[in-house]
Structure formats: C-alpha cells, structure tokens
N, C-alpha and C positions, 0 to 999 in steps of 0.2 A: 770254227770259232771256239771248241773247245778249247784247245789248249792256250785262250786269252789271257786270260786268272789268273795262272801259273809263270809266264812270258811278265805280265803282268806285274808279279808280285816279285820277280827277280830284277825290272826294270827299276823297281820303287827299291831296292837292295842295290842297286849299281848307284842312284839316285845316293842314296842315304852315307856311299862309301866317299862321294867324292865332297861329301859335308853341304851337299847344296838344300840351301833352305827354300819354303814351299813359295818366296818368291823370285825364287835362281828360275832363270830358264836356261836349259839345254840346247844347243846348236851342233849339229853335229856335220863332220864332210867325211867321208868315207872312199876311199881312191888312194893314190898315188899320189902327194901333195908334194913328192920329187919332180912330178913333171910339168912343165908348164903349162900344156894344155888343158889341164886340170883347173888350172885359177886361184888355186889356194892363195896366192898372191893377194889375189883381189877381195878373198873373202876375208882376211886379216884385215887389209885395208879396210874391207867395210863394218867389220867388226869396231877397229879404233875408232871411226866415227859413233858408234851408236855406243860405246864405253863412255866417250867422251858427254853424250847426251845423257846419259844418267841410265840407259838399261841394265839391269843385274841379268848378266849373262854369263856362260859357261861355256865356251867353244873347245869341242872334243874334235881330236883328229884320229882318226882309224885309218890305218894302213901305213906305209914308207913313208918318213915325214922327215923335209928340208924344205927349206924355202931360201927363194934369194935374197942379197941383203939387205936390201930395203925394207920388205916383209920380214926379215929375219931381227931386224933391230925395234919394229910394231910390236913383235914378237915376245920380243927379252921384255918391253917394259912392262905387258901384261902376264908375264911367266905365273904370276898368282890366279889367270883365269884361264887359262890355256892347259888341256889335257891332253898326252899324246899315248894313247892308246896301243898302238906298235898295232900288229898284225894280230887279226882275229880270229877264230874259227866263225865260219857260217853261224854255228847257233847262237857265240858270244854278240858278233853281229844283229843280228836279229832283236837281240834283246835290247842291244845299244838302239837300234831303232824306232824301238817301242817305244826305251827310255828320254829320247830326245824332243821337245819342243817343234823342232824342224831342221828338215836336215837339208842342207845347202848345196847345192851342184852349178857349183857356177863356169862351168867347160867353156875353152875357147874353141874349143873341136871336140863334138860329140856323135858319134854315128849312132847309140842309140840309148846307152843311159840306164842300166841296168839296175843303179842306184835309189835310181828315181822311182823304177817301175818297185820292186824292192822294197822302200821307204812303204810306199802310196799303196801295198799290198798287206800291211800292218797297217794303217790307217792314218801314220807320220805326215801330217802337211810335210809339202817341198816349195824351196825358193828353186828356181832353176835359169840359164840363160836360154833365150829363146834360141836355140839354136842345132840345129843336126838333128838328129833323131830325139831331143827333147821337147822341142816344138811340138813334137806328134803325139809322145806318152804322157805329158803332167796333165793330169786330169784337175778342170778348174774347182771343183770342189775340194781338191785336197791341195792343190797347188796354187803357186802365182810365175807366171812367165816375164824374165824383165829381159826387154828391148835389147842387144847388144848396140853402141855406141864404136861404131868402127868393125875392131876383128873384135871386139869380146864386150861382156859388159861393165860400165863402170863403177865403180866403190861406192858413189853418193848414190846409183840407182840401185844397186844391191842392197847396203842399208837399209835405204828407203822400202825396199819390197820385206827387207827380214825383218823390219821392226814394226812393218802391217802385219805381217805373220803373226809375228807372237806375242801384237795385242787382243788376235781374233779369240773371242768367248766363245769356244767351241767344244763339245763334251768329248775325250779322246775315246770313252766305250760306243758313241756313237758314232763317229768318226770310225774304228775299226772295224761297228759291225757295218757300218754304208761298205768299207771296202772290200770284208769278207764276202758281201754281194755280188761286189763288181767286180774286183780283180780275181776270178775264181781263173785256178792252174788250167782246169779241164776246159775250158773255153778258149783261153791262151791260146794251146794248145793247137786244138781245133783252129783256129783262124791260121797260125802258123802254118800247119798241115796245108791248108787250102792256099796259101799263098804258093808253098814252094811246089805242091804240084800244077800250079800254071804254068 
C-alpha cells in the first residue's frame, strides 16, 4: 500500500488533464474493443442510455479501439465524452485504474478476466457479465455481476448495474486498502501453484 499516494496523486493528474470536474465520473473498459467478444458494443449502448438519464459521465477506452456501426455512430454523437486512450504501458494502465470510477467488462466470452482481477487489485469497483471465468473472480464487495440475457448481457441491464455503481458512497482509500488485504500477489500465487500441481 505504499505506493497508494503516489499512484494516487497521478490518477487525480490524469483526472485533472481530461478537464473532468469533481462531479464527472470515470468509466473505464480496458481490452480490445476491436473484438466482439469484448462487448464494447454493448457498453456504448449502455453508456447512451445512462447519458440520456442525465449521468455526467466520462467513458475512457484503453487498448485497440473500433467498434461496429451502430456503436460506432452511439459513438460520433457523444465524441465530446468518449476518451480513447490507444495502447498503454502496464504502469500508465494501472494508474487509469486507479483513476476510474469503475471499470466495465462486459465480455460475451470470458475464460478468465484479468481486467477485472487488475481493476479489484487497486481497489476500482467493477461492472462485469456474469460470465466465464468472471462469474468466479468479481468479488461482491468491489464488484456487481449482471445476468447475461441470451449469449451476452444487455444495455438496459448494464446501465442499470453501472449507474448502481457509481451512485455507491464508498471511500476509494478504503476500498483499496480492503483490496490491498485481499487481493495480495503472494497468496495469488500460492493458490495458483497448488492448483496446477494437482
């Protein structure tokens, strides 16, 4: 937990560059939002609804970013709240993490979600689908698991879960020190070990 403060105070400087005022929140998706399995599709879409309801939001995309055209034209008309971040390093990342309100994984195919584990390992609430190896890692204190509706989940329940999210009154220094607790590497680790030598 040392290096919180520091992580911290570059998150409130990434904050401060994209001009977001202290009632912007941050949304962040981190992945591939070129691929469909990904869902960025769906998180656009759920994005335009909770715009439409009156949320001052911010949605940051981190990594390769296209979407198809139906998301792609959701897209153009909010280009004034839509960040696309390109390709990160690890630590740039990390700090986007920090700096995020919560950060979205809405996967139509997930084997395990590294994003999520990641997010929820800095202390970032996650929206997630219930789905693949997410089901097993969002932890309910930091996270909310939404149903999939078919192969994936849909827009109004995504929404509906990110705009519980980021009404929750929840202290983020407290929140990262509960996760410095929990999500500790060396434990990780260890349980990993003991699985693959079975």
């Amino acid at each position: 937990m040392g290096c919180y403060p520091a992580l911290a105070g570059r998150a409130e400087r990434s904050r401060a560059r994209l001009g977001l005022a202290a009632g912007d929140k941050l949304v962040l998706f981190a992945g591939r939002a070129n691929s469909p399995e990904k869902g960025a599709d769906i998180l656009v879409a759920a994005a335009d609804a909770l715009w439409s309801s009156g949320i001052r939001m911010v949605l940051a995309f981190a990594g390769p970013f296209w979407l198809p055209p139906a998301a792609a034209e959701i897209a153009s008309r909010h280009s004034d709240r839509i960040i696309e971040l390109g390709l990160l390093s690890r630590a740039s990342l990390f700090v986007w993490y920090r700096a995020a309100d919560t950060v979205v994984v809405p996967s139509r195919y997930e084997p395990l979600g590294l994003v999520a584990l990641e997010a929820q390992s800095v202390g970032t609430p996650v929206v997630a689908a219930q789905i693949g190896g997410l089901a097993e890692i969002v932890h309910p204190v930091l996270g909310t698991l939404v149903p999939p509706s078919g192969t994936s989940v849909s827009p109004e329940d995504l929404a509906s879960a990110v705009g519980r999210q980021l009404s929750r009154l929840v202290s983020r220094r407290e929140l990262a020190a509960w996760a410095a607790a929990t999500f500790q590497e060396e434990r990780h680790f260890e349980v990993l070990l003991d699985i693959y030598s079975r």
